[in-house]
LUMLO-319633 format. One record per residue: residue in one letter; x, y, z of N, C-alpha, C, CB in turn. Coordinates in steps of 0.02 Angstrom, whole numbers, plus 50000, padded with zeros to 5 digits. Glycine has a CB too. Example, Ala and Ser with C-alpha at 12.3 -4.5 7.8 and 13.67 -1.06 7.14 Angstrom:
A506604971650390506154977550390506604983550390505654977650452
S506424988850354506844994750357506455000250394507044997050286
//
This chain:
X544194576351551544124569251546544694565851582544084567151473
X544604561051620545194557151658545034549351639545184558551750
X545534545851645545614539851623545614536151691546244539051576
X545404529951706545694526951759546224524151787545494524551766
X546484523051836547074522751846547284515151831547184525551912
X548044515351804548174508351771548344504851816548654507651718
X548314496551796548294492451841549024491151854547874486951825
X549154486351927549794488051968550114493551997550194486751941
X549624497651981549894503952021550384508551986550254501652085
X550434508851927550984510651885550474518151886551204505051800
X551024525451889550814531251892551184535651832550924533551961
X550614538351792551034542551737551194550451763550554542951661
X551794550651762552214556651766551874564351739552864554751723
X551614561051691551394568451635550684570551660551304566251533
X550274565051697549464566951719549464566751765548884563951704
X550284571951800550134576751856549624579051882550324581251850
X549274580151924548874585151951549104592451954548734583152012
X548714596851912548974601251920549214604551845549414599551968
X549404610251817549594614351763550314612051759549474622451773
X550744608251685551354609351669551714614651686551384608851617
X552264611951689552914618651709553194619851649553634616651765
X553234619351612553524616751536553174613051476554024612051549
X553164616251422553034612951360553224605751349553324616551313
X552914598751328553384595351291553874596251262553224593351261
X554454591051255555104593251218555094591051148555764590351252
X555224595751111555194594151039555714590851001555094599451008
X555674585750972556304578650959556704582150912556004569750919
X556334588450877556894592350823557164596350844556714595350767
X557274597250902557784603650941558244599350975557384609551004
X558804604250979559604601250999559564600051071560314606850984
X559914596851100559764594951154560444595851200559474588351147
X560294599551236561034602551284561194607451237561814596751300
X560934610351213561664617351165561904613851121562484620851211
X562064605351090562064604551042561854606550955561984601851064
X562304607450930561984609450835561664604750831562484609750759
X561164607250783560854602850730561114600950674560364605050710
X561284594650656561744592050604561234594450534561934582550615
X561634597350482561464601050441561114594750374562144606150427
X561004595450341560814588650291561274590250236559924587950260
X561694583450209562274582450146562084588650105562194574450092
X562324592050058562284592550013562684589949934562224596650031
X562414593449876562884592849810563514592549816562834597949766
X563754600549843564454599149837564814598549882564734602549808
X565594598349847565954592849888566334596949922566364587049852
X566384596750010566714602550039567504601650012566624602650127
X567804596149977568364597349979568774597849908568564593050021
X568184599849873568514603049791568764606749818568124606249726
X569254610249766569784617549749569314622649723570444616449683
X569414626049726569014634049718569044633849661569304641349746
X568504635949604568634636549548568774646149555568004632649500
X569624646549505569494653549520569234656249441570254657749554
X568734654449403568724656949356567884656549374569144653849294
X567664654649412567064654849438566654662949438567194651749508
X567034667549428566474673749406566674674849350566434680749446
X567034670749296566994673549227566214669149182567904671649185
X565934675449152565484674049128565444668349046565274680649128
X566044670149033566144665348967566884667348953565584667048894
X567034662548907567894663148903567934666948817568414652748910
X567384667448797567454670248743567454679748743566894666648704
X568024681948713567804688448736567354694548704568314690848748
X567104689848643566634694248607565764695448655566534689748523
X565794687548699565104686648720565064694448764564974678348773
X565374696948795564904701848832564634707748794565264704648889
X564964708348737564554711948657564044710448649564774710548586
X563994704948658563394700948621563414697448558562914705048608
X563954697948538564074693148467564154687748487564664694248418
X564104681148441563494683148376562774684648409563344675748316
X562434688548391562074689148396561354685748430562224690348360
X560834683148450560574678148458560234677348389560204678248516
X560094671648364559544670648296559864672348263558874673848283
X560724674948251561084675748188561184670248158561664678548192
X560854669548062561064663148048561814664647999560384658748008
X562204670448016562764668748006563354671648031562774668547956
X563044666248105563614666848175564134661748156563254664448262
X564824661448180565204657748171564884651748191565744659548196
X565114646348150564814638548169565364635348227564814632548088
X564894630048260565664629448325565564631948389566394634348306
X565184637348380565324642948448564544643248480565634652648418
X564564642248550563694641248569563494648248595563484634548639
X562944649948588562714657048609563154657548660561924658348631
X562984665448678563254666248756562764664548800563494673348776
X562824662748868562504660848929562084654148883561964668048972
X562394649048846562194643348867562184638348884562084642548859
X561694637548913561984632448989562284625748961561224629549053
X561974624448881562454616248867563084616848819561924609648821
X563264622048820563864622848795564334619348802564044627048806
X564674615148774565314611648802566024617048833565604606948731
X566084612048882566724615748929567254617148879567104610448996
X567684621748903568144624848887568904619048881568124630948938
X568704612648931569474608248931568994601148931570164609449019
X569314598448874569184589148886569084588048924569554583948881
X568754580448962568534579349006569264575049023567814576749002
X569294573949098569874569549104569984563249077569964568649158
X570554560949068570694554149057570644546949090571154554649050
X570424543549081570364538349132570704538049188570464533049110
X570684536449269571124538149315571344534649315571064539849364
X571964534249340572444529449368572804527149307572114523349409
X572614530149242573104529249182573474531249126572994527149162
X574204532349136574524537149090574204536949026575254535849082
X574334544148989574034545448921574774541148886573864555648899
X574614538948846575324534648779575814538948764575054532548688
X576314535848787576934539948754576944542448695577464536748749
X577094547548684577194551648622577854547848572577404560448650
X578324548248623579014544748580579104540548536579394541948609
X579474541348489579684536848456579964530148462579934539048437
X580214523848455580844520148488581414523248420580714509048497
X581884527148425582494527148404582774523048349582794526248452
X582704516548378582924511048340582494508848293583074506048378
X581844508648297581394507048230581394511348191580734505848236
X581454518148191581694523848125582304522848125581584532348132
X582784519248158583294519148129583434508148075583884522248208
X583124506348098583054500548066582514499948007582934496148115
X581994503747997581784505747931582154509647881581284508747939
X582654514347906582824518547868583334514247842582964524947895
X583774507247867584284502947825583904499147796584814498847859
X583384497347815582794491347763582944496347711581704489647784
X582614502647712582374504147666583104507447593581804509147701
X583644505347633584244508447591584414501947568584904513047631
X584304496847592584514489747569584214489747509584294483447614
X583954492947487583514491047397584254493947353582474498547368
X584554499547371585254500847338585984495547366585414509647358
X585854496647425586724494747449586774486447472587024500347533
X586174482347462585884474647478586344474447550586114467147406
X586904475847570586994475147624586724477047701587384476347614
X586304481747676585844485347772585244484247778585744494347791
X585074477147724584304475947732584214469947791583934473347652
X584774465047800584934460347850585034464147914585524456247831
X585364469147913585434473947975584854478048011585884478847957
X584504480647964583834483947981583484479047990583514488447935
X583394472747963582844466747986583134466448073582974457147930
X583704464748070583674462748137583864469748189584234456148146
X583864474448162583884479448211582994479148231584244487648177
X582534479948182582064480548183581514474748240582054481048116
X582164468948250581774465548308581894467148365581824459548312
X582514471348361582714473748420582384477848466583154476348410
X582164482448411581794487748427581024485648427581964493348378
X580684480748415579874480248449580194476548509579124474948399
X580684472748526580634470948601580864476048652581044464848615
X581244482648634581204488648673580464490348676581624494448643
X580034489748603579384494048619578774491848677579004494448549
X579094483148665578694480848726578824482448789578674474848731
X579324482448822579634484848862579554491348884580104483848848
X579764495848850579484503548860578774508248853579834506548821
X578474501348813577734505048808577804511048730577564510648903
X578374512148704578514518748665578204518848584579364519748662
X578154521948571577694520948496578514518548454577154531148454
X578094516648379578774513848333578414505748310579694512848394
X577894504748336577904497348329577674495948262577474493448383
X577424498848216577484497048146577764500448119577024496248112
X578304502848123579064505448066579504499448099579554516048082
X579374496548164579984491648166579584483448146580424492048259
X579074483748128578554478848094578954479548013577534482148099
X578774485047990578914488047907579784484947893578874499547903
X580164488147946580804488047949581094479247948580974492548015
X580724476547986580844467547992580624464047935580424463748055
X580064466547890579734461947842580004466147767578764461447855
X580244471647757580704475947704581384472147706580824484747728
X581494473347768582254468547774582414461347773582534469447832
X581904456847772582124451247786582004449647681581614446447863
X581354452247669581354451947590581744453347548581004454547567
X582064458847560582744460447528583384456847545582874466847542
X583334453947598583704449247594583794442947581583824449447622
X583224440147581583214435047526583144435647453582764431547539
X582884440247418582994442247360583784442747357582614448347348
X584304444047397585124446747383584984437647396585774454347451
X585064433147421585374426747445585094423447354584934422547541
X584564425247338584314422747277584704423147223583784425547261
X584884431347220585134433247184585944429547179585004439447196
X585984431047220586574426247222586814419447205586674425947267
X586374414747222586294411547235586474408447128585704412147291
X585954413247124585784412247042586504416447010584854417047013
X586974420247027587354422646995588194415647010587324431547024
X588104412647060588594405547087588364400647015588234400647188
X587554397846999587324393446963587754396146893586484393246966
X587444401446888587584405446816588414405246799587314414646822
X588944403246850589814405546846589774399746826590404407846912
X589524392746872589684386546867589494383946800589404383046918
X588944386546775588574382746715589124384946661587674385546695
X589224393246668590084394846617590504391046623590564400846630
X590714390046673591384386846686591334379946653591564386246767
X590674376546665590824367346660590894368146562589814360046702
X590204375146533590204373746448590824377346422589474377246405
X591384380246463592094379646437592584373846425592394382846474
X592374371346484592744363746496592584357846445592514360646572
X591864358246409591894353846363591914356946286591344349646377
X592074362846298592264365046204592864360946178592564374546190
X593484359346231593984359946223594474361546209594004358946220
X594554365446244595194372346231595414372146308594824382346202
//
């Protein structure tokens, strides 16, 4: 079957006269000795090797076979061996980009509770631990460090005990004066 020839004179290359020298070129083959670019996969070429990657389980009873499968009195806790939803062996990470909380103490708030809390005997280290105790939550702000309610405990122990001593007082001045004035009118 032949087609007629198109108008303007335009001539197709491919309805040569005559038998091809060559196959069409196929658009999925490389072209010049070029690779064929491979398609993405899952993983990521630039993880770290897991080297625990041929251990079968970290438990070392599983290659025994304990517990058993269908034992109903396998340790509780522990998932068969080989199964696949077992929880991992390590927590999952922590949020990125953010330190886990200091463990530490602040120093000064166990040490400003511990005078609150002696001020109930000696009334003098309950004013001292109150205000050590402010000292020490504006380090905790500052440092981020745990302590912030012993130096909470330490400020509100101490400032109570110290007004209880100013009371006390206060009432032991009334109590001299009220002696003193009902001497003055016995007359003697």
């Amino acid at each position: 079957m032949t087609y007629p020839p198109p108008p303007g004179g335009w001539h197709d290359p491919s309805a040569a006269a005559g038998p091809q020298s060559s196959p069409p070129a196929d658009p999925t083959l490389p072209m010049a000795g070029n690779p064929i670019p491979t398609q993405p996969t899952s993983a990521d070429p630039y993880a770290p090797a897991d080297p625990y990657a041929g251990m079968k389980s970290g438990d070392p009873y599983a290659a025994a076979g304990y517990p058993p499968a269908g034992n109903p009195y396998a340790a509780p806790g522990y998932p068969a061996p080989g199964d696949p939803y077992a929880a991992a062996g390590y927590p999952p990470p922590a949020y990125p980009g953010y330190a886990p909380p200091s463990s530490k103490t602040n120093t000064l708030a166990i040490v400003a509770l511990v005078l609150s809390l002696i001020g109930f005997t000696s009334c003098i280290t309950a004013p001292i631990g109150a205000i050590m105790g402010h000292v020490a939550r504006k380090q905790i702000r500052e440092t981020g460090e745990q302590g912030e309610g012993m130096a909470k405990a330490a400020i509100i122990v101490g400032w109570i005990l110290t007004a209880l001593l100013v009371l006390l007082i206060i009432f032991y001045v009334v109590m001299i004066v009220i002696a003193v004035n009902s001497d003055s009118s016995s007359g003697y």
